[in-house]
C-alpha atoms as an extended CHARMM CRD file, in Angstrom:
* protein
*
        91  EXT
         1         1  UNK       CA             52.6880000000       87.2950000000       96.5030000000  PROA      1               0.0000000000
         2         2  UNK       CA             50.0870000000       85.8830000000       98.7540000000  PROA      2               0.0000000000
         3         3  UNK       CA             46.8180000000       85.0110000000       96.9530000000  PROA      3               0.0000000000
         4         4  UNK       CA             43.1520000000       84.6680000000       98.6330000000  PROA      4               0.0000000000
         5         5  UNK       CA             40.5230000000       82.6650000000       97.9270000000  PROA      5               0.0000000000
         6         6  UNK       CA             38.0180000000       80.9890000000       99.9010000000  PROA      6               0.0000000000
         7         7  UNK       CA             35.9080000000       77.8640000000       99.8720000000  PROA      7               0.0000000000
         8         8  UNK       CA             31.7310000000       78.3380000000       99.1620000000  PROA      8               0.0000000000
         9         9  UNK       CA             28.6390000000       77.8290000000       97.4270000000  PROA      9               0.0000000000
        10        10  UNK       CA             28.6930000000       78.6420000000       93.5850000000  PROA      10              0.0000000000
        11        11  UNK       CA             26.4700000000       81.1250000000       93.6180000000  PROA      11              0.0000000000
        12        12  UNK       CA             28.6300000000       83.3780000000       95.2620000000  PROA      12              0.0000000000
        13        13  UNK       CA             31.2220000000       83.6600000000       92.5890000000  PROA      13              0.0000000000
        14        14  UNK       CA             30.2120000000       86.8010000000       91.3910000000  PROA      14              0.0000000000
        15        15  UNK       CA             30.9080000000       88.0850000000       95.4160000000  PROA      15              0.0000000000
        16        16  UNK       CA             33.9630000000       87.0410000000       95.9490000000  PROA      16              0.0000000000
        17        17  UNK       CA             35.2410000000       88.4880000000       92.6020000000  PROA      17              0.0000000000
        18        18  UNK       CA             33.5200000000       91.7730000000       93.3880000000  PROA      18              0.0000000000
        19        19  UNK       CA             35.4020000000       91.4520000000       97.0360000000  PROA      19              0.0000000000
        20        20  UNK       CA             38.7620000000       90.9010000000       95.4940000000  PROA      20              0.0000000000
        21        21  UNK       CA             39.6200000000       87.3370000000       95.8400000000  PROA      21              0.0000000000
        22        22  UNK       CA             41.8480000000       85.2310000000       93.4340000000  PROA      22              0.0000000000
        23        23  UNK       CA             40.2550000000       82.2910000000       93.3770000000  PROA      23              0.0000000000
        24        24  UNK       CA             37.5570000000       79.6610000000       94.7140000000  PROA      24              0.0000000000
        25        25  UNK       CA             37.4630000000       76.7320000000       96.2160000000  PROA      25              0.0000000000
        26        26  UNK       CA             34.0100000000       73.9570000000       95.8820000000  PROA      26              0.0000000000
        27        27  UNK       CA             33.6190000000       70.5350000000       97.3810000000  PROA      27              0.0000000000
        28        28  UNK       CA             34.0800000000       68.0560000000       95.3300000000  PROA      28              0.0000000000
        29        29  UNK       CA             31.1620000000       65.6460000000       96.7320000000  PROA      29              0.0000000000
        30        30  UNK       CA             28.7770000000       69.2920000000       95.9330000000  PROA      30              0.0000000000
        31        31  UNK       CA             29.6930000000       69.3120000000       92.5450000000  PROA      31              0.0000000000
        32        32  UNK       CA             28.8970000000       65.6990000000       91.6420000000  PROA      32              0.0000000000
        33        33  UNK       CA             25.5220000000       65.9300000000       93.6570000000  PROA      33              0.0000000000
        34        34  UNK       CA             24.0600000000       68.9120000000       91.1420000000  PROA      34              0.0000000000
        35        35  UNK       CA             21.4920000000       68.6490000000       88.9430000000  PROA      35              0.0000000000
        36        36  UNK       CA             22.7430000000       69.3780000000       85.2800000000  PROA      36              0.0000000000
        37        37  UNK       CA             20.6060000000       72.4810000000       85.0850000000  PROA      37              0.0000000000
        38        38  UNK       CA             22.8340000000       73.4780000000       87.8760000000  PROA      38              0.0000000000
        39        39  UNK       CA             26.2670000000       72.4960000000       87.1250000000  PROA      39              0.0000000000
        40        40  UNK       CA             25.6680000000       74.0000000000       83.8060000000  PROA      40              0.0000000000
        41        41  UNK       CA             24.7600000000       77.3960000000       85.2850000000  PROA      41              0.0000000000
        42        42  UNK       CA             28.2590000000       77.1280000000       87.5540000000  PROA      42              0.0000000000
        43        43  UNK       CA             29.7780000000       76.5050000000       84.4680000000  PROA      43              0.0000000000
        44        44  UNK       CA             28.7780000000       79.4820000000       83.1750000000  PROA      44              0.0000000000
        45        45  UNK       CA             29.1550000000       81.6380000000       86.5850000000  PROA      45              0.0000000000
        46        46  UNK       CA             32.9290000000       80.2530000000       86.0000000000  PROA      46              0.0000000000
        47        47  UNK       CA             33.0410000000       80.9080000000       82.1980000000  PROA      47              0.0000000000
        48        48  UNK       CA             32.0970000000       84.6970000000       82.8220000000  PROA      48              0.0000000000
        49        49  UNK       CA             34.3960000000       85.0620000000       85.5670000000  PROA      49              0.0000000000
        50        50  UNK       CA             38.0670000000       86.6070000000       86.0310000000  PROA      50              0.0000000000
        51        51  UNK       CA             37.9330000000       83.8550000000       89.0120000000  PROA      51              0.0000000000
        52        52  UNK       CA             38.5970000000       80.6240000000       88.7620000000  PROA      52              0.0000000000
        53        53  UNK       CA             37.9500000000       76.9010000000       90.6780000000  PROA      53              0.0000000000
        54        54  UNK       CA             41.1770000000       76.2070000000       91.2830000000  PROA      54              0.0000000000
        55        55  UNK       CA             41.2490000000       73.8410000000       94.2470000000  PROA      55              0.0000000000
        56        56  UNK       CA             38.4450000000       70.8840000000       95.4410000000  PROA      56              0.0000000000
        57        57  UNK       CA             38.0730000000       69.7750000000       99.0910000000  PROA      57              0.0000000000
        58        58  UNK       CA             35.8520000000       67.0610000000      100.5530000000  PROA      58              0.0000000000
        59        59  UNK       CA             36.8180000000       64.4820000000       97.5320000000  PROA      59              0.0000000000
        60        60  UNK       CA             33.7450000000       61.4990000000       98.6460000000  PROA      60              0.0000000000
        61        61  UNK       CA             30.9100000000       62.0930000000      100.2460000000  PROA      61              0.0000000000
        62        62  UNK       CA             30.0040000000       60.4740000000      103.7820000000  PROA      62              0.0000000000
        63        63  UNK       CA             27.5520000000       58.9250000000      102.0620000000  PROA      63              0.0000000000
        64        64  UNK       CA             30.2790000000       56.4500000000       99.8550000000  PROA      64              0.0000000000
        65        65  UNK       CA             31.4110000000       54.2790000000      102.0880000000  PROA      65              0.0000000000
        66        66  UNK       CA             35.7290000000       53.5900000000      101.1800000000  PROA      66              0.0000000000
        67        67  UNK       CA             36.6790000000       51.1150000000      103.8160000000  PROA      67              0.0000000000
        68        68  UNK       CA             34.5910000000       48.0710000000      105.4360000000  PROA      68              0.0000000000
        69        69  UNK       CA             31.9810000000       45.3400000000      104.3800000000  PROA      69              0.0000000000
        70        70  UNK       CA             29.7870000000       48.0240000000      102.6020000000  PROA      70              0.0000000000
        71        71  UNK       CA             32.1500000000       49.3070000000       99.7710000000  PROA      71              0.0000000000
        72        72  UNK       CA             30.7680000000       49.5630000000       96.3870000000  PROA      72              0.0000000000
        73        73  UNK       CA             33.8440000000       50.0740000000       94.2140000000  PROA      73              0.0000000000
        74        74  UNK       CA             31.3000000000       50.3850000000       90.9490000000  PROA      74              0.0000000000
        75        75  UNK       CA             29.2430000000       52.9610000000       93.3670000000  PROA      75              0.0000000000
        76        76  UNK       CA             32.9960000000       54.8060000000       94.1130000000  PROA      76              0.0000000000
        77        77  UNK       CA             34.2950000000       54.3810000000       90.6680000000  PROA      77              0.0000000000
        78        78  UNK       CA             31.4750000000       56.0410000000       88.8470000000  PROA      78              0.0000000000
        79        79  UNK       CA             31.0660000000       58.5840000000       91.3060000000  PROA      79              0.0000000000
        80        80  UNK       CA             34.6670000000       59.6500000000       90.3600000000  PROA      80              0.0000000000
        81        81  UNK       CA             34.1590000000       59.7370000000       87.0460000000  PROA      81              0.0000000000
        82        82  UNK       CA             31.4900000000       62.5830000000       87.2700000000  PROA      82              0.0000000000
        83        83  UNK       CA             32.7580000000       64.3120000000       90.0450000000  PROA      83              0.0000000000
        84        84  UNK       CA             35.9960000000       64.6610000000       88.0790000000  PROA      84              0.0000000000
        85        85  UNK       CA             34.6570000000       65.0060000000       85.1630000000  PROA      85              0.0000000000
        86        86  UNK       CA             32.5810000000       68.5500000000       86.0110000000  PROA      86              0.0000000000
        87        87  UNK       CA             35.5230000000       69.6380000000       88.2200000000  PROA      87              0.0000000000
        88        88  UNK       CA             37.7830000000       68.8310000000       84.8010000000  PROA      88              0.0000000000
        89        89  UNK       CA             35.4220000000       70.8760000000       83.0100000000  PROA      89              0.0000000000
        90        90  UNK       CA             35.9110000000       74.2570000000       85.1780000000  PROA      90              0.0000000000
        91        91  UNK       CA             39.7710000000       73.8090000000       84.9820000000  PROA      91              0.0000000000
């Protein structure tokens, strides 16, 4: 069985479940940059939902430099934390 989901902002959760999709997708890098009043209302688009996050793309930011003079591995390493923390927290 082929499934469909499709990558976009939050706020359209309540769309795509009303258009028939199976799940979403978010960016990663998106999710870490919310403010908490706003990851906490995703949570609860996601909570309410018969959808769910099931996949992440765009795992750093450009921003986050991985490679090169300029790394920050404190910088990368506590980015990943929240960013995977949040995304943990919507299954």
């Amino acid at each position: 069985m082929i499934r469909f989901g499709v990558c976009t902002k939050f706020e359209k959760l309540p769309l795509l479940e009303k258009a028939g999709y199976d799940y979403m997708e978010y960016a990663l890098s998106s999710l870490e940059k919310r403010s908490e009043e706003e990851y906490a209302e995703f949570v609860k688009l996601v909570e309410a939902s018969s959808l769910n996050v099931e996949a992440f793309n765009g795992f750093f930011p450009a921003d986050i430099p991985l490679v090169g003079p300029a790394v920050d591995m404190e910088r990368i390493a506590t980015y990943t934390e929240k960013a995977l923390g949040r995304a943990a927290r919507l299954g």
